[in-house]
C-alpha positions in Angstrom: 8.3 10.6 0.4 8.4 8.8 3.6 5.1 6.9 2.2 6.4 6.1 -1.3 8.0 2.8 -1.2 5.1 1.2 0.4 2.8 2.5 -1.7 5.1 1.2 -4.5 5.1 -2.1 -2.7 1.4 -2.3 -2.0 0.8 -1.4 -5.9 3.4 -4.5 -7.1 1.3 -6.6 -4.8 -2.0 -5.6 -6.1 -1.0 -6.2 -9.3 0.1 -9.8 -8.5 -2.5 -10.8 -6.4 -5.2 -9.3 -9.7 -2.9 -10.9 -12.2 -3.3 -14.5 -10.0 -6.8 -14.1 -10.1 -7.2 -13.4 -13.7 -5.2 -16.5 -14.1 -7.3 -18.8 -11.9 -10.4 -17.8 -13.7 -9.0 -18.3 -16.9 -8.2 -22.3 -15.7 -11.6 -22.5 -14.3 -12.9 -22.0 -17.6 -10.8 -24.0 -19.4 -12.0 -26.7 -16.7 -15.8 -25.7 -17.8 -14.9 -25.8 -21.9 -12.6 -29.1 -21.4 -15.6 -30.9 -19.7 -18.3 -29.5 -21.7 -16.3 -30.0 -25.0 -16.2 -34.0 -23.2 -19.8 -34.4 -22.5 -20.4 -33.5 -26.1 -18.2 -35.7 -27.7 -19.5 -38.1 -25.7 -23.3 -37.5 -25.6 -22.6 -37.6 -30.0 -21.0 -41.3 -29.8 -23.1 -42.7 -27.2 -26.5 -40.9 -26.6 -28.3 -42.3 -23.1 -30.8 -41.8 -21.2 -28.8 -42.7 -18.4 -25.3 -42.2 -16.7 -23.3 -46.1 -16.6 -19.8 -46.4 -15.7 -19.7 -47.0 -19.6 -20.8 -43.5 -20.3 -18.2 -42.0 -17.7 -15.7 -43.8 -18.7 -16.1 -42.7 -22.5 -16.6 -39.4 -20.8 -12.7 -39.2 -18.9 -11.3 -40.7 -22.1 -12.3 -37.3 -24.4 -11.1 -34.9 -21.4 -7.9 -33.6 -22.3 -6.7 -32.1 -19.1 -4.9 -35.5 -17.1 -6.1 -33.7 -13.6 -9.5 -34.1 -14.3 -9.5 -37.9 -15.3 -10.1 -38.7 -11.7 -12.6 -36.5 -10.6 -14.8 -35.1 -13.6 -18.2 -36.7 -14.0 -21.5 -36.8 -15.4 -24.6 -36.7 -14.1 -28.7 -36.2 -14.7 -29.9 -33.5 -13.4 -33.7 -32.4 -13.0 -34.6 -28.9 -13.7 -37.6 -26.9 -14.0 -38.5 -25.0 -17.6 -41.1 -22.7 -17.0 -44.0 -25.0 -15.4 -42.5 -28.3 -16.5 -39.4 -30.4 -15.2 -36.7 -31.8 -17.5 -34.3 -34.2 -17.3 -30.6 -33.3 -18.5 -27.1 -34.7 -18.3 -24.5 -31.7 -16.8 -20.7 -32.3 -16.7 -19.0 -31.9 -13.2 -15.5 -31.5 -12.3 -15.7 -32.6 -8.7 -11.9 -30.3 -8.2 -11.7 -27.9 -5.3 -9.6 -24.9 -5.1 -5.9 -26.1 -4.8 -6.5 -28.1 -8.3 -7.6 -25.3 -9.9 -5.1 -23.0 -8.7 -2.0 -25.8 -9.7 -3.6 -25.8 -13.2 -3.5 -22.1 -13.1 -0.4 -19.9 -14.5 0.7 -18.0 -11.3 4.2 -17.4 -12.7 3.5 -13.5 -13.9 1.7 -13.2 -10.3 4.8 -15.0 -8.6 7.1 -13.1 -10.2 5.5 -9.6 -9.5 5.1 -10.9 -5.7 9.3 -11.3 -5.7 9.8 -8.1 -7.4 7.5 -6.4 -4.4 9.5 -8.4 -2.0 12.7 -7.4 -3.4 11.4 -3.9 -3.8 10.8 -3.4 0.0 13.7 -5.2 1.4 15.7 -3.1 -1.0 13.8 0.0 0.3 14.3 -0.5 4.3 18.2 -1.7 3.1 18.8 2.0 1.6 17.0 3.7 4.4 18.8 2.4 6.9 22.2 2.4 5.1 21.8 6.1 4.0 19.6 7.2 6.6 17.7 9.2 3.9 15.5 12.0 4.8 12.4 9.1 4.9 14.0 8.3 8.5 15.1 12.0 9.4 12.9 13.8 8.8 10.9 14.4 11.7 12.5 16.2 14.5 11.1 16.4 18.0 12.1 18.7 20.6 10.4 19.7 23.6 6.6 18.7 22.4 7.2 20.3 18.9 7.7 17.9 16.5 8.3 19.2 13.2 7.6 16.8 10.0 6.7 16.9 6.5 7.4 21.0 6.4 4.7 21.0 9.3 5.0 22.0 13.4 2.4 19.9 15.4 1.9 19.6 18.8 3.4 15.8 20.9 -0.5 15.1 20.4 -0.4 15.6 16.4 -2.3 18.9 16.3 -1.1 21.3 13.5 0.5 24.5 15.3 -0.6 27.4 12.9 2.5 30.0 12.1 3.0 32.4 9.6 5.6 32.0 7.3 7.4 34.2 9.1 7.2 32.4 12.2 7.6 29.1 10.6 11.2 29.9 8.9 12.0 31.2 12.4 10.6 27.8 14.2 12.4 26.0 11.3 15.8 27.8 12.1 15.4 27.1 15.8 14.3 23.5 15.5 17.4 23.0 13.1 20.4 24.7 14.3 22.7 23.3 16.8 21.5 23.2 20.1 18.5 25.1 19.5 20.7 28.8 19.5 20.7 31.5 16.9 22.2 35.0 16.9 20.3 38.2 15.9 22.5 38.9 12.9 22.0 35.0 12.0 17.9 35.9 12.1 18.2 38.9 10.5 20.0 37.7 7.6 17.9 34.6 7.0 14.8 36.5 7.1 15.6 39.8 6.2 18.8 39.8 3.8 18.3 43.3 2.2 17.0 45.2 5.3 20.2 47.1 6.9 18.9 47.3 10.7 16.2 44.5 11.1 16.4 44.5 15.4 12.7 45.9 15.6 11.2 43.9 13.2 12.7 40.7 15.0 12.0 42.1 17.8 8.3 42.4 17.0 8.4 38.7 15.8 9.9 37.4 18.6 7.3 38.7 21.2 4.3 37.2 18.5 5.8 34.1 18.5 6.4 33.6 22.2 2.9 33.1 23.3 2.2 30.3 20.4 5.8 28.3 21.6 4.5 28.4 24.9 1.0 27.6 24.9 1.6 24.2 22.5 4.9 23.0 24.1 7.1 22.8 27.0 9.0 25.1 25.5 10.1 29.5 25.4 12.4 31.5 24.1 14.9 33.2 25.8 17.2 36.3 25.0 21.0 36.4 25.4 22.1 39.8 26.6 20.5 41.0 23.8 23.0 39.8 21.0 21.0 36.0 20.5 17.7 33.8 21.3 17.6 30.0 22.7 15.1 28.1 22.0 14.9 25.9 25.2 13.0 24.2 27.9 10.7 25.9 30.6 
């Protein structure tokens, strides 16, 4: 739970930043049809064997997108077919990233990034207003710290209980000041057993050595009648 709106948020901004992408590609190759589809048109009216200011600007005048006008080009090229060399004329359109990207549609993608903006400021808002259990739900006493319906150790190492023991850690860990009486125990754990003391008594003493040996904690009896989970 604790992980969930940021893996909501990180998934919103995944999808924008794919959906910008797709968008940028698609201008590119409308750039590479646009000045193609223009080198054709003009290469039919005016055939050459080479590249004058006439034959660029006949060129620019059958682009149709305006941001190209400036910068598109022709050119001859020399390439090698096989073991011979040939002369061709290639379009160019001479536009670096940031033109591209302005003749892109990044609306979907700058919509998606607000919704994941708005998404996570609305998440930390709730948190902190409601103090859910995303924010409470690790407790720490004493170098136990119990989270996510686990007991570690202050260094992150898994304590390993019975679920016995763990309901018992869990009681301790969550009742006021770390106190619980025998008939408190024994009803929790053992709701249909008349006279449970032995059998708590038994857990008690197994449990003991584990408190002890992965915290700074023990547990102590109270003339008999409760058990404190405290400090050594």
């Amino acid at each position: 739970m604790k992980k969930l709106p940021i893996l909501i948020f990180l998934f919103i901004v995944a999808t924008a930043i794919s959906s910008g992408v797709c968008s940028y590609h698609s201008a590119s190759s409308r750039i590479d049809k646009d000045i193609n589809n223009a080198l054709e048109l003009t290469l039919a009216e005016m055939p050459v064997d080479v590249v004058s200011a006439d034959t660029i600007r006949c060129y620019r005048n059958y682009l149709t997108i305006a941001e190209l006008k400036d910068t598109a080009c022709i050119a001859m090229k020399t390439v090698r077919r096989g073991e011979k060399q040939e002369t061709e004329i290639v379009a160019e359109a001479n536009c670096g990233f940031a033109t591209v990207f302005m003749l892109s549609d990044q609306r979907t993608s700058g919509a998606l990034l607000m919704i994941g903006i708005i998404w996570m400021i609305g998440s930390m808002w709730y948190m902190r207003t409601f103090k859910t259990e995303l924010l409470v739900q690790d407790i720490r006493y004493g170098g136990i710290v119990y989270a996510d319906n686990k007991f570690m150790t202050s260094k992150g190492e898994q304590i390993r209980l019975t679920p016995m023991q763990h309901t018992l850690l869990e009681m301790f860990m969550n009742s006021k000041n770390h106190s619980l009486s025998k008939q408190e125990i024994c009803d929790r754990l053992w709701p249909k057993k008349p006279d449970a003391s032995d059998t708590l008594y038994t857990l008690i003493k197994r449990v003991k050595p584990i408190i002890e040996a992965n915290s700074d904690l023990k547990i102590e009896s109270n003339r008999g009648k409760s058990y404190s989970l405290e400090l050594k």
